[in-house]
N, C-alpha and C positions, 0 to 999 in steps of 0.2 A: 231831148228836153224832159221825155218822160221820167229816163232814169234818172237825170239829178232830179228832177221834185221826189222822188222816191226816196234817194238818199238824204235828201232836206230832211224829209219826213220823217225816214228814219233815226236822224240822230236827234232830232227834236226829241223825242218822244224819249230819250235817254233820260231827261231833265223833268217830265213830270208824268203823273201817274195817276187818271185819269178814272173814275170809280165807274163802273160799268154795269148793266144792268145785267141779274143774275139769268146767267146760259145755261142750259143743260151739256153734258158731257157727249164728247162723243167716242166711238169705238168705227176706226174705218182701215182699212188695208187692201190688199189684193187676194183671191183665190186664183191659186192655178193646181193644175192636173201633174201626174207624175212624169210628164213629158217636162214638165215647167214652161206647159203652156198657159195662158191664160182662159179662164170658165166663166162665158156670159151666161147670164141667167140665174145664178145661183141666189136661191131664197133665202135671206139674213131676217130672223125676226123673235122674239119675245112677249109672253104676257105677261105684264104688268101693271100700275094700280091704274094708268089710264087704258086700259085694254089692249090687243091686238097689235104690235108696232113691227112695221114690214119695210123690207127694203132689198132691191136687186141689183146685181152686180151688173157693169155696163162689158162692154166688147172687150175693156180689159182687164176684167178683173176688179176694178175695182167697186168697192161700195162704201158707203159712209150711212150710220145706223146714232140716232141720238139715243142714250141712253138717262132711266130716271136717276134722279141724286139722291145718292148718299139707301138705295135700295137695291138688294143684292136679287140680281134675275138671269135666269139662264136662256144663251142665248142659239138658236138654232141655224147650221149650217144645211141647208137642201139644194136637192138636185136629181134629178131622173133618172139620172145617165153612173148616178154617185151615192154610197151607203150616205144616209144622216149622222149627220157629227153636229156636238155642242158641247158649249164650256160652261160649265155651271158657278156660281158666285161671282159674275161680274157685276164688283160694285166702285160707283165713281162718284167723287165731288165736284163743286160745282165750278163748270170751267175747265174739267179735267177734258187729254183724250188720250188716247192709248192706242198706238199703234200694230194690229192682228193680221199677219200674213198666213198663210195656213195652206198643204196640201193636201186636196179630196181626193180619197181614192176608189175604185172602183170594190173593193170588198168590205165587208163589215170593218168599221174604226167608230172608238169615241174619244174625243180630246182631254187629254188628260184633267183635272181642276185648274182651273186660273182664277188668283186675285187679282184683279185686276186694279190699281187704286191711284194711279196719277203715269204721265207718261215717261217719268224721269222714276217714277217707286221710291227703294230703298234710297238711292244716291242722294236722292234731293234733302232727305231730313239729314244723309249726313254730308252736307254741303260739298260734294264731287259733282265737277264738271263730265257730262257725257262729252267724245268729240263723237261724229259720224265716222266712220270707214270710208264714208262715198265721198266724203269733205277731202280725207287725208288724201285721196288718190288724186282727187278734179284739181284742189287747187294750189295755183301757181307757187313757184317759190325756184331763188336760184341753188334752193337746195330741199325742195318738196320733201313733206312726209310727216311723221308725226310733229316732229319740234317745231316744223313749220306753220302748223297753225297751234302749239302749245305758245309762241309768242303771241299771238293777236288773243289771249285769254287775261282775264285780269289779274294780276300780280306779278305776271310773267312777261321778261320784255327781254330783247336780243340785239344790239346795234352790230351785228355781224353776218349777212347773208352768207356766206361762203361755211361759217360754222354750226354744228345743231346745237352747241352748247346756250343756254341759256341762263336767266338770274330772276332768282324770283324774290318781291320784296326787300331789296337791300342784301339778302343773302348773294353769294357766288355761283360760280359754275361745280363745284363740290360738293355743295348741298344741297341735290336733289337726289331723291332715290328715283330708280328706275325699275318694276318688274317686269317679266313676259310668264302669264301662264305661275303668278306666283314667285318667281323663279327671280332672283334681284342681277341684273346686268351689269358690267362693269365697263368703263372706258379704261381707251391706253394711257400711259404715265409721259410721256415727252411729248405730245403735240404741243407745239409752241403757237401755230396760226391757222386760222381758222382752212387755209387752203390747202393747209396738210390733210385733214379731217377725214373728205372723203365721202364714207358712206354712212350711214348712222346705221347702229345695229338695229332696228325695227326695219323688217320688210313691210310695206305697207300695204302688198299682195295678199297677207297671210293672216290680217288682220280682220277679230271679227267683232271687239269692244275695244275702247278705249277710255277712259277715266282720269281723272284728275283734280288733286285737291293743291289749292297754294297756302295752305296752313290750315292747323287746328285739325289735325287729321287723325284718326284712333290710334290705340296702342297697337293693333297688328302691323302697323307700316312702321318700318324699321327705324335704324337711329342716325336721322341728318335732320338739320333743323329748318329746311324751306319747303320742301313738296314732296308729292308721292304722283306719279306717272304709271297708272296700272293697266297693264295693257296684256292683251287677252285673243290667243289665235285660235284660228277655228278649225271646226273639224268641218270636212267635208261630205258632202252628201251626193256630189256626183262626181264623174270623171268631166276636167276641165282642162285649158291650158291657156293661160296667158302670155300674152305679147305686147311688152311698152318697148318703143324705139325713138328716140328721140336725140339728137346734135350734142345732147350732154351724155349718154349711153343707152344701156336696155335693159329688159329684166327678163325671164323667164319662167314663169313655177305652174307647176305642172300639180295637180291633185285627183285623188281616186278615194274609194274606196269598194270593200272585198264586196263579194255577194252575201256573206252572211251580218254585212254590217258590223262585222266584231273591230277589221281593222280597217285605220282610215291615215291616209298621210299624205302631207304636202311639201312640197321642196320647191324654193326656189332660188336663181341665181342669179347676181346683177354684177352691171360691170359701168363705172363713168368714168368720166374723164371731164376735168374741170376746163381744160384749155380754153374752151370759148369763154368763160367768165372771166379765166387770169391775163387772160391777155388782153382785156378791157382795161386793164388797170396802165398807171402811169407808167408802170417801169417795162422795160421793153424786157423780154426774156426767151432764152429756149426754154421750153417747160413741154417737162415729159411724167405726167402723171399716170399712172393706174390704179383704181381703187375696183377692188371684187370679191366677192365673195358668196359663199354656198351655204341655204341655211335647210333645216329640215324640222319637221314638228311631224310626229307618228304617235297614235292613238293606241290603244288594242285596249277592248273588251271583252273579255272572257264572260262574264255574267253580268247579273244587276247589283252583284257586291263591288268586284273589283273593275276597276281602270287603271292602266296603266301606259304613260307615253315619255316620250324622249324629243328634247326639245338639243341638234347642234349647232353650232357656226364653226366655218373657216373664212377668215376673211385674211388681203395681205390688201396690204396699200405702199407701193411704190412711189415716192416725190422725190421726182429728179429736178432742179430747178437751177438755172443759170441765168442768172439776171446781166443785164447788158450797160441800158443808160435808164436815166431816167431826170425828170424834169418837172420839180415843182412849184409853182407861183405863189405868192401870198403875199402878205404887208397890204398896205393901200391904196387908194388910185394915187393919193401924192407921191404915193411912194412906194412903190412895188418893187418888191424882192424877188427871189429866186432863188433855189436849190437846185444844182446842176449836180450828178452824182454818176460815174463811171465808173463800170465795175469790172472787176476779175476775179474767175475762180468758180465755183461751184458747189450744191447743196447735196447731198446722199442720203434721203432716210426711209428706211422700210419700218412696219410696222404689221408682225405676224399675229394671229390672235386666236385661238384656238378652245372650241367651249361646247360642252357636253352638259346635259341635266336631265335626272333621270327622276318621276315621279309616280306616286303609285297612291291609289286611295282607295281606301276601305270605308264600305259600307257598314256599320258595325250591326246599327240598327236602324227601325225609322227615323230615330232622331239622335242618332251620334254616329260620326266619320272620323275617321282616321285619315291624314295626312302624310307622305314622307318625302323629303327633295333630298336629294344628292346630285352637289356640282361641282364643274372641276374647268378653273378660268387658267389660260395660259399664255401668256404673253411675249412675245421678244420683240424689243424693238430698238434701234439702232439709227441715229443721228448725228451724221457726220458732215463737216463742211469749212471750206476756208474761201472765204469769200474777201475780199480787195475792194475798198470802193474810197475813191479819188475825189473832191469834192470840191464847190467852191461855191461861195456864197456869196453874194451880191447881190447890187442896184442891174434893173431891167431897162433894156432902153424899151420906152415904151412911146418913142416917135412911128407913128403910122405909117408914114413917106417912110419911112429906112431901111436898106435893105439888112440890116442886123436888129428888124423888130423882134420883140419876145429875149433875144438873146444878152448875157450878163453882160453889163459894158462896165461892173466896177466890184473889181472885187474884194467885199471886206475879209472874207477869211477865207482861207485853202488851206487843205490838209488830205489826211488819207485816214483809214481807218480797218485792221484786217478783224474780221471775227473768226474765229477756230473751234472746233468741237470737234471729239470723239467718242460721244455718249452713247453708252449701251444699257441696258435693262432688261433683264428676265426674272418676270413676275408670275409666280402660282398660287390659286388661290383658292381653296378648297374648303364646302360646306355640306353639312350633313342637319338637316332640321327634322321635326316633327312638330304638324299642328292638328289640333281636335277642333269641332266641331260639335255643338250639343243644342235642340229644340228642346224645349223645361217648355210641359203644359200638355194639355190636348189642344189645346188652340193656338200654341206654340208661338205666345207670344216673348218670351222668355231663351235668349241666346247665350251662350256662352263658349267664348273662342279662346283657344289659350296655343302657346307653342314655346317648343326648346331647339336652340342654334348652338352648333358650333362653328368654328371658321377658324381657317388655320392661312396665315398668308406669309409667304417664303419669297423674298426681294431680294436679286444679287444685281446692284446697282451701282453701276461707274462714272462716274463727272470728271470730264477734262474738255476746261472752256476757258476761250482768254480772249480778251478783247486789248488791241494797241491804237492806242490814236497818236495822232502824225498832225500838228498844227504849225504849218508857218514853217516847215524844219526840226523841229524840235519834239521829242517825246514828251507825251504827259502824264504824272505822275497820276495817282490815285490820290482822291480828297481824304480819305478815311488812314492814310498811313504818314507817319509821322517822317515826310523826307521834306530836302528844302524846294522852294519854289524852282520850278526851271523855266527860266524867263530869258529863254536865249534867242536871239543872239546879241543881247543888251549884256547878258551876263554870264560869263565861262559856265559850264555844270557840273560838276563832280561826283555827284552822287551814282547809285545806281540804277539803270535802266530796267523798269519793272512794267507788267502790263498793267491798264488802268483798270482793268477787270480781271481775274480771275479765281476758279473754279476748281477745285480741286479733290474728288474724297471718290471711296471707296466703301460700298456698304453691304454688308450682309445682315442682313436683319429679319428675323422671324417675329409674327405676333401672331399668339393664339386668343379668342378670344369666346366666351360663353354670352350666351343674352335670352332670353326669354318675356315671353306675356304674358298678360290674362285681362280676358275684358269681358264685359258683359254687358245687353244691349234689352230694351223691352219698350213695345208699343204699347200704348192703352191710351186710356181715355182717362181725361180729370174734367169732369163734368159734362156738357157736349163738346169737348176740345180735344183734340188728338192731341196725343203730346210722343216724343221718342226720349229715351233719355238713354246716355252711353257711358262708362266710366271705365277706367283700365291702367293697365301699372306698364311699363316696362324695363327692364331691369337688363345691365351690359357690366359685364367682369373682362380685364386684358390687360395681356401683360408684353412687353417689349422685349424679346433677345437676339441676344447674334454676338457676331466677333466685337470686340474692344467694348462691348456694351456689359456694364459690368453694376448690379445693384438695381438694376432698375424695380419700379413699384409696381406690385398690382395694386389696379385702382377699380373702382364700383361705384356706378352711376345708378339713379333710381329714378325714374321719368314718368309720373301721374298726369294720365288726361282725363278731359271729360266732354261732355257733349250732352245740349238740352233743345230741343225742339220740341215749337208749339203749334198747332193750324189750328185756329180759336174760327170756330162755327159761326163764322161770316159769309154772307153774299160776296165777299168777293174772295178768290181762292190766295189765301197771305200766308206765309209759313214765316215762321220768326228762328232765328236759331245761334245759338251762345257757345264757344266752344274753347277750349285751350289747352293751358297744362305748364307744364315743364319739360322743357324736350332740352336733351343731349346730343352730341356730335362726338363720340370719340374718333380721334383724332388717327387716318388714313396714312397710310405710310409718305405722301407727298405732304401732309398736314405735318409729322415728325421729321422733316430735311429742311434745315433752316437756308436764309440766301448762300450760303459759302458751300452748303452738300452737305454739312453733318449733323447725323440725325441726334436727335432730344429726347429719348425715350419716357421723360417722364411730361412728355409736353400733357396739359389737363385736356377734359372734352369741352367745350365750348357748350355754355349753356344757355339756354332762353326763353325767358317766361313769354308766352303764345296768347293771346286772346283775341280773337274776332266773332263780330258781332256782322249778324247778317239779315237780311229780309229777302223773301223769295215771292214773286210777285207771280199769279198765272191768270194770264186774261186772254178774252178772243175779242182781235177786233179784223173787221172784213170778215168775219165768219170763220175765221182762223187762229190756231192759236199762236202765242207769243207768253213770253217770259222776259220780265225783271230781275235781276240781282244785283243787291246791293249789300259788301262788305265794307264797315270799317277795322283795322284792326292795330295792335301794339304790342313792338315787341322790344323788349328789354333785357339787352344781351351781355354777361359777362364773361373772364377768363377766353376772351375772344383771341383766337391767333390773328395778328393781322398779315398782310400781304401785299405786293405789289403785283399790280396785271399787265403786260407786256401780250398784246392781242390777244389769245385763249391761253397764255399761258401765268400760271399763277406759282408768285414765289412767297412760301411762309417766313416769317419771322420767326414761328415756333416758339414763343418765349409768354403768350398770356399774357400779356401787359395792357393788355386795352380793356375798356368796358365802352358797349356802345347801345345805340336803340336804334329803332323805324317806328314807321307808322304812317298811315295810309288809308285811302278810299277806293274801292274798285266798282264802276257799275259797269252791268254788262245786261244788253236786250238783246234778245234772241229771236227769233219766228220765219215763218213763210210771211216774209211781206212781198215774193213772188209764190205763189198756188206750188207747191211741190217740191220748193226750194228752200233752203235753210238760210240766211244769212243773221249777220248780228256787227252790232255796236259797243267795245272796250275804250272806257276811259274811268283814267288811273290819275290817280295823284300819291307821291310817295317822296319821303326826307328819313333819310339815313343817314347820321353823321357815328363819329368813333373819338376817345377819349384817349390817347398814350402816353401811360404812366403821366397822365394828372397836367397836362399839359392844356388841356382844353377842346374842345369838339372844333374836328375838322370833317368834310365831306367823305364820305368812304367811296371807293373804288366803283362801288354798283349804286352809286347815290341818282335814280334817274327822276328827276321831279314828275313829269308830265309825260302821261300817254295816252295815243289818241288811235286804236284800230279799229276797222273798216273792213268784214269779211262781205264781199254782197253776190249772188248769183242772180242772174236772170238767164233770159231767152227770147228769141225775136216771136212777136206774137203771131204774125203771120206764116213763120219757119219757127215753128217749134222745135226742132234740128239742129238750131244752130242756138248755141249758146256761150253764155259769158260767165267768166268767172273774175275778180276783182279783187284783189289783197291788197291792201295801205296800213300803212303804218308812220307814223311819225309818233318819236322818243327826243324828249329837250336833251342835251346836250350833258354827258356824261364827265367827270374829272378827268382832265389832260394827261394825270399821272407827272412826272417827276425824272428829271434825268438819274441815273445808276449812282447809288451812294449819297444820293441828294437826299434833303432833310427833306419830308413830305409838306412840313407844317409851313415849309415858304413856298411850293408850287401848287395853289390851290384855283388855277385857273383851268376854265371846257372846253370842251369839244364842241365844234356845231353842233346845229340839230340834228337829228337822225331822219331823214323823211322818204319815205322809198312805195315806190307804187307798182307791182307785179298783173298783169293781164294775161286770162287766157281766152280765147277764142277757139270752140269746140265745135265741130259738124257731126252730129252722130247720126251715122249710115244705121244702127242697129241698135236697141235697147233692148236688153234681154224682158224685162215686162211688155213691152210692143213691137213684138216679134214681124219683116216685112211679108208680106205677101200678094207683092204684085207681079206679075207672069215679068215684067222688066227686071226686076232685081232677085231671079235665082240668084248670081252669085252670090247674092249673104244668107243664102242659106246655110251655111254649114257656120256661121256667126252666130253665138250667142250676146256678142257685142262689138261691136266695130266705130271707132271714132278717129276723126283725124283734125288735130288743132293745132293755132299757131298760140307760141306764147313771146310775152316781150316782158322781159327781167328789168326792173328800173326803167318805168313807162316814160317818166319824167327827164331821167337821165341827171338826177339827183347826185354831187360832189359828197359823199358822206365817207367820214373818216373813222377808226377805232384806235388809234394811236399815235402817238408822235416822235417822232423823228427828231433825237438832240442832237444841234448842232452847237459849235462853239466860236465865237467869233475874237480873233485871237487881239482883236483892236480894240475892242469895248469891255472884252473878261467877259460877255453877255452868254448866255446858251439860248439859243431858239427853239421854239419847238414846233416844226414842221410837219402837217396831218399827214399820215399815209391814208391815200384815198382807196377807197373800195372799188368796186366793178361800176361800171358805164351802162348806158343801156347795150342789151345784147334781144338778138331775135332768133327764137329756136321752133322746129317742128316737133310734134311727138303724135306716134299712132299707137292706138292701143286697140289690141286685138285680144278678144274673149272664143271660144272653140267648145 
């Protein structure tokens, strides 16, 4: 009962905002020793304008120290046992806290200067989401890790557990960029469903920030028009080695570093296997998956000018899949239907991927740095399958006494239907940047970033696909080709036997492509009010060739953003912040392959004027802090490529014919509304409709009205040991989509809701900050962390679908469209082990 009034409370507090009496800031963390143990007793304190302000660390380290507002004082670290150390200029607003961990060491140290000025800094005036690292790894998902909680964030939403791919604001799964370490990530080109997928390239072992903007974001982040995912791996400070094991697979990554601290590197390797999720699902199947792969991140410092490190991956993913029967219900209690569907044949797709990055930065001087990436993306992957599925559609008996309950007792249509494919693709993708880095001032308020890219991307790519349906005896023609009906066996058919889909092309296609920025960034004050203000250009040149590709244009895009932030010297801590632009999307090589395979080399980039308006709230209540945010924003999108979605897989039109818009509300509260725990409350409101060629606004593909996520941790108060972790999510009901070749503007009917609830339950034997030390449990001693939890995937056991299934009913000329449902609930173990 406690935890739902919690939750009550929780989401309450989404809806109003409550004016608080003004707090002083605080500054608290842990000290520990170079063992990484924890240091009782250590003296934290300050003179200030109210004198003398002391405070001491408990048994574990930790201590919590209020600090004056808006007055810069230095603060002291003591200890008997430990040299004196202190950071000088910590200065905080009101409401602020700031998070200081710190190791004492036994020989003379002083800590370097810290500004210290809110707990979120830099990111908050430029409206980027922090996630935790301790989040990505705790909580649950039946595909954990980064994306997993970039969907419970506001703008961002996902009706596919089995996929990482995601949609932000009305945009696609296309339009986000992805970095590591700077370094922009690429997915594979043929995944069709989300249970092909796998592993997502972020190790979440290796992981030591993580960021994120869903629009209005600077000229340094590249050219896609929904979001920027910056993610940021760590270097190592000791020798470690982790252990996750769990029913869905494991991980491994090991890290070190040298004695002279110059070099530092971590690797790690994972291996799952999706079976216990796929085989929740309705269709019965042999399913032989393997997804794994090896990643590696190495440092090396030679001095205090240069660093240099290499960021690789190999990853291979294996989907073997032979589907068997399968059985799906719908219509209504009057009248219940059913899709009965038996199959033959089987699915072959690998998917190799191979990625190197090599970086190097120059110190030039104290206030300008050099920059350099070189990377080199490599792909092959290969999608092959002839699959037979035998069908019939019907009335259910649905007499309770009978012994053929559930089963079809009237069949309106039967038919067959084979799909085929022998699609290959081998993708290279090669970049060479340079970015600068420049502090303008002695007070260095004054930035300036600027960078030059080139990319060279080489696609030798094969389509051969064909889909036959079988209705009643009779083949069926394609809607889009001008042959006669075949309406047999009422009437002879002469014509010829064609498939009702197919595929067919051959591409080799090169695009080189130039792009650069420049932007520039400055704090100050305009009277007693902070303000940030941000402006920047960025600019993309590309040009399209290859075989039979003859004339194509170079084209040139110019994309101006900007960015204004205000914190107006209020009692209560409010940041205001204005932000937009003109952002571009040149167009990806799956962007230039229109539905039939053949690429459009002069397809435009997709352009979109950007504005969102934002308020940043920071308050303490319980003596803790918490955060508001609230964006509304509008976006007005033309020369849009549209597309059809077929589970994660997306087919362009390529032809620019549409003009469309969004627009939207996101708030999101954050805090310890459990003491040392992070949870928060996402809810969205968002209408994305598209225009083709003047026909009129219908819903687009990522059109998802309403979202409601629920991230919450706690822990038994009595067994501090054991704890909870809680992911919900419910998304209103997405566009059905349209059967193949069908006009979109007649199938404008949804999907259910989305509503899906993930739990984990954790027992932790070992916290590396409360290390045990009872004569019963040596064995954890050689643990630097040891946990062992159950988790339950779809707590609810929620029916949730992401697309549908057309059938044709050869009595009525009707097509149905039947949900393919997602995973069931599933119950899995996972240990994780730190060393």
């Amino acid at each position: 009962m406690k935890t739902i009034n919690k939750l009550l409370t929780f989401t309450f507090l989404m809806f109003c905002t409550v004016a608080f009496a003004q707090k002083k800031p605080i500054l608290y963390g842990i000290m520990i020793d170079e063992t990484q143990k924890p240091i009782e007793g250590v003296s934290i304190y300050y003179d200030g304008p109210q004198g003398h302000v002391q405070t001491i660390t408990d048994k574990t380290g930790f201590y919590r120290l209020e600090i004056p507002i808006d007055v810069p004082v230095t603060v002291y670290f003591s200890h008997i046992s430990f040299a004196l150390s202190q950071i000088d200029g910590v200065q905080m607003g009101v409401n602020d806290s700031y998070e200081f961990n710190s190791v004492l060491l036994t020989g003379a140290r002083e800590l370097p200067d810290v500004f210290i000025s809110s707990k979120k800094g830099e990111k908050r005036v430029e409206g980027i989401t922090q996630i935790s690292p301790t989040a990505i790894r705790l909580i649950p998902g039946a595909n954990a890790g980064v994306e997993n909680i970039v969907k419970l964030l506001g703008g961002a939403s996902g009706n596919n557990e089995l996929s990482t791919g995601y949609n932000v604001r009305g945009g696609n799964y296309d339009e986000n960029l992805v970095y590591v370490n700077d370094i922009e990530i690429y997915r594979p080109f043929l995944i069709r469903s989300g249970q092909q997928e796998g592993l997502s390239f972020t190790n979440s072992n290796m992981i030591e920030n993580v960021d994120f903007s869903a629009g209005g974001f600077q000229a340094r982040f590249g050219d896609k028009l929904s979001s920027v995912l910056d993610i940021t791996y760590r270097k190592p400070v000791d020798y470690a080695a982790t252990i996750e094991a769990s029913f869905l697979g494991g991980s491994l990554t090991l890290e070190g570093i040298s004695k002279d601290k110059k070099w530092t590197g971590i690797i790690g390797a994972r291996y799952r296997d999706n079976s216990l999720l796929v085989n929740s699902q309705e269709t019965e199947t042999n399913f032989k998956p393997t997804f794994a792969d090896v990643q590696s991140y190495i440092t090396f410092t030679p001095n205090e000018k240069w660093e240099f490190t290499f960021l690789g991956n190999i990853s291979q993913n294996k989907y073997h899949y032979q589907p068997l029967t399968r059985q799906t219900n719908f219509g209504t209690i009057d009248a219940p239907l059913a899709l009965q569907i038996f199959y033959d044949g089987q699915e072959k797709d690998e998917y190799k991927t191979y990625f190197g990055a090599f970086t190097s930065r120059f110190q030039v001087s104290e206030n300008f740095a050099l920059k350099f990436i070189g990377s080199l993306y490599h792909t092959q992957e290969q999608e092959y399958f002839d699959i037979l599925a035998q069908y019939a559609l019907g009335e259910v008996d649905s007499n309770l006494g009978s012994e053929t309950f559930g089963d079809i007792q009237f069949a309106r249509g039967v038919g067959s239907q084979l799909n085929h494919a022998r699609n290959n693709l081998d993708g290279l993708i090669a970049n060479a940047e340079v970015k600068g880095y420049h502090d303008i001032g002695t007070e260095k308020k004054d930035k300036v970033e600027w960078g030059f890219k080139y990319t060279r991307e080489d696609i030798r790519d094969r389509l051969l696909e064909y889909e036959v349906i079988d209705s009643a005896g009779f083949s069926l023609n394609p809607p889009i080709i001008d042959l006669p009906v075949n309406d047999q066996p009422y009437t002879p058919y002469t014509g010829p036997l064609v498939p009702y889909q197919s595929v067919r092309a051959l591409n080799f296609v090169t695009i080189d492509r130039f792009s650069g920025y420049a932007q520039w960034s400055r704090r100050t004050k305009w009277g007693s009010n902070e303000i940030f203000l941000n402006a920047g250009v960025r600019a993309n040149q590309w040009q399209v060739s290859g075989d039979d590709i003859n004339g194509s244009k170079s084209q040139i895009v110019v994309s101006p953003r900007a960015q204004f932030s205000i914190k107006p010297k209020w009692d209560m801590n409010m940041l205001f912040r204005l932000s937009g632009g003109l952002y571009y999307q040149p167009p990806f090589y799956r962007e230039l392959r229109d539905s039939v395979g053949a690429v459009r080399p002069d397809v435009k980039a997709q352009r979109s004027i950007h504005v969102v308006a934002a308020n940043d709230y920071t308050f303490k209540l319980w003596e803790r802090p918490f955060n508001l945010v609230t964006e509304a924003y509008y976006k007005e999108m033309d020369d849009v490529n549209t597309y059809t979605l077929e589970n994660v897989r997306i087919r362009y039109r390529a032809n620019n014919d549409a003009v469309a818009y969004a627009y939207g509300l996101d708030m999101r509260l954050n805090g310890e509304f459990v003491p040392g725990t992070e949870s928060w409350v996402t809810i969205g409101y968002m209408k994305t409709e598209e225009n083709i060629n003047g026909r009129g606004y219908i819903a687009r593909p990522t059109d998802q009205r309403v979202k409601v996520a629920i991230l919450f941790q706690d822990y038994v108060p009595n067994i501090p040991s054991l704890k909870m972790y809680l992911n919900l999510v419910y998304n209103s009901g997405l566009p059905g989509g349209s059967p193949s070749y069908a006009d979109s503007y007649i199938y404008q009917s949804r999907l259910n809701d989305y509503r899906r609830a993930d739990a984990g339950f954790s027992y932790v034997f070992v916290d590396g900050a409360k290390p045990e030390t009872k004569p019963s449990a040596k064995w954890l001693q050689p643990f630097k962390e040891l946990a062992l939890g159950l988790e339950i995937f779809n707590l609810f056991d929620n029916q949730n679908s992401i697309t549908n299934t057309w059938v044709r009913d050869v009595y009525t000329k009707s097509q149905y469209g039947i949900p393919n449902y997602l995973t069931s609930r599933v119950f899995s173990l996972k240990l994780t082990a730190k060393i």
